[in-house]
C-alpha positions in Angstrom: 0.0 0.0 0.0 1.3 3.8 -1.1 2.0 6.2 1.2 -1.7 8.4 0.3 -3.4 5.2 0.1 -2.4 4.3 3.5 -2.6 7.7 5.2 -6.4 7.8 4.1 -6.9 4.3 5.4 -6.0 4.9 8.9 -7.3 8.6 8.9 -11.0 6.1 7.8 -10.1 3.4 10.8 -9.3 6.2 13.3 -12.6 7.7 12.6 -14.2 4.3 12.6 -12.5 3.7 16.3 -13.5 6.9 17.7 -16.8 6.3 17.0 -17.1 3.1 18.4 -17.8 2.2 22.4 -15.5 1.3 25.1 -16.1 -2.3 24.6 -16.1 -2.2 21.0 -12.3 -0.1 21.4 -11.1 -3.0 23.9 -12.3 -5.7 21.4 -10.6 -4.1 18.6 -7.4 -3.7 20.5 -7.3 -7.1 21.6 -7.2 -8.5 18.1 -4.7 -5.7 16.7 -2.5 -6.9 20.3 -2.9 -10.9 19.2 -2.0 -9.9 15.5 1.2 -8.2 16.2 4.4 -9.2 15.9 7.7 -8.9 18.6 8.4 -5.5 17.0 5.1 -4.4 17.2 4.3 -5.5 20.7 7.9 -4.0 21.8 6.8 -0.8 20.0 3.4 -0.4 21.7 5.1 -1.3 25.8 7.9 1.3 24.6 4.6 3.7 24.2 2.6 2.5 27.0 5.4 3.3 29.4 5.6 6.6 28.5 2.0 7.2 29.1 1.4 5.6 31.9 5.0 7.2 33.8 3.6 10.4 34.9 4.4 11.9 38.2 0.8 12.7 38.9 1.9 14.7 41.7 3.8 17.2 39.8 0.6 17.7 37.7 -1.4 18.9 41.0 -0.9 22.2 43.1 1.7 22.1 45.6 -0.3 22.3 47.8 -2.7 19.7 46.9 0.0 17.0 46.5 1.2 17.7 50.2 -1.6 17.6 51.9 -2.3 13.8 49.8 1.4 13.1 50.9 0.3 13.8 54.3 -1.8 10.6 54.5 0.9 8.3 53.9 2.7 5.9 56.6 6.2 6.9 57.0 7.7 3.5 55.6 5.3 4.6 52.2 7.0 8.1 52.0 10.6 6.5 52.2 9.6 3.9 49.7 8.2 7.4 47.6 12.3 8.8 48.2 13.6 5.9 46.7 11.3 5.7 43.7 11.3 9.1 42.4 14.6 10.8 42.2 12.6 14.0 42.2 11.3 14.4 45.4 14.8 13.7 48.1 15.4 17.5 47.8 12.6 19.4 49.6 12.2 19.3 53.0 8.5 18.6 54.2 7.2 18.2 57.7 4.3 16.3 58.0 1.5 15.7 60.7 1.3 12.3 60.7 -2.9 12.1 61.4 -3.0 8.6 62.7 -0.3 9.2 65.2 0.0 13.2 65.4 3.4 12.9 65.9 5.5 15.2 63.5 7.5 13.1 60.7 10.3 15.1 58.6 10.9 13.9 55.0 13.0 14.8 52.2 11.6 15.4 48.5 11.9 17.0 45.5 9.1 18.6 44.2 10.2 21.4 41.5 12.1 22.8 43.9 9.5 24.2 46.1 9.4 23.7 49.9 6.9 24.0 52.4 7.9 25.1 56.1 5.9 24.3 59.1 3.4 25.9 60.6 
C-alpha cells in the first residue's frame, strides 16, 4: 500500500475507532494486540510506558499533592524517596494524622518547599 493510500486508510479506521464504544475499542485492541508481531508488541510497551510514567503529583498544586502526601505511613513516604529521584530535595514536615506525631521527610518537588506551621 502507497503512502496516500495508507494515510487515508487509517485517517477512515481512526474515525471508525473513535466512534465506536469502550467495549467495541477493547475488542478491537485485543485483536490488533494478538496480531502483532515482537516488534510491534515492543513498539506499543515502549509507548505504554511513557503514558502511563507520569508523576501525577507534579501535575497537581503544591499544595494539593502535600496535603495527599500527608496521609501516607512513613515507611510509604521513604519507599516514595527511593522511587522518584525528584522528590529527596525538599524538606517537608508532616503531621502524621494517625499518630499526630510530627515526621520530617525529604523530596523533590520542582524545587518548592513548604515550612511548618
Amino acid at each position: 500500500m502507497d503512502r496516500t493510500a495508507f494515510e487515508g486508510w487509517l485517517e477512515s479506521v481512526s474515525a471508525t475507532f473513535l466512534s465506536l464504544n469502550d467495549q467495541q475499542r477493547n475488542q478491537c485492541l485485543d485483536q490488533l494486540i494478538s496480531l502483532s508481531g515482537a516488534a510491534q508488541l515492543r513498539h506499543l510497551s515502549n509507548g505504554l510506558e511513557t503514558l502511563l510514567k507520569r508523576d501525577f503529583l507534579r501535575l497537581l498544586p503544591l499544595e494539593l499533592a502535600f496535603y495527599l502526601l500527608r496521609w501516607l505511613d512513613p515507611q510509604t513516604l521513604l519507599t516514595c524517596c527511593l522511587v522518584c529521584k525528584q522528590w529527596n530535595k525538599v524538606k517537608i514536615v508532616l503531621s502524621h494524622p494517625c499518630c499526630g506525631t510530627i515526621e520530617t521527610f525529604w523530596f523533590c518537588y520542582g524545587g518548592w518547599s513548604l515550612s511548618p506551621v
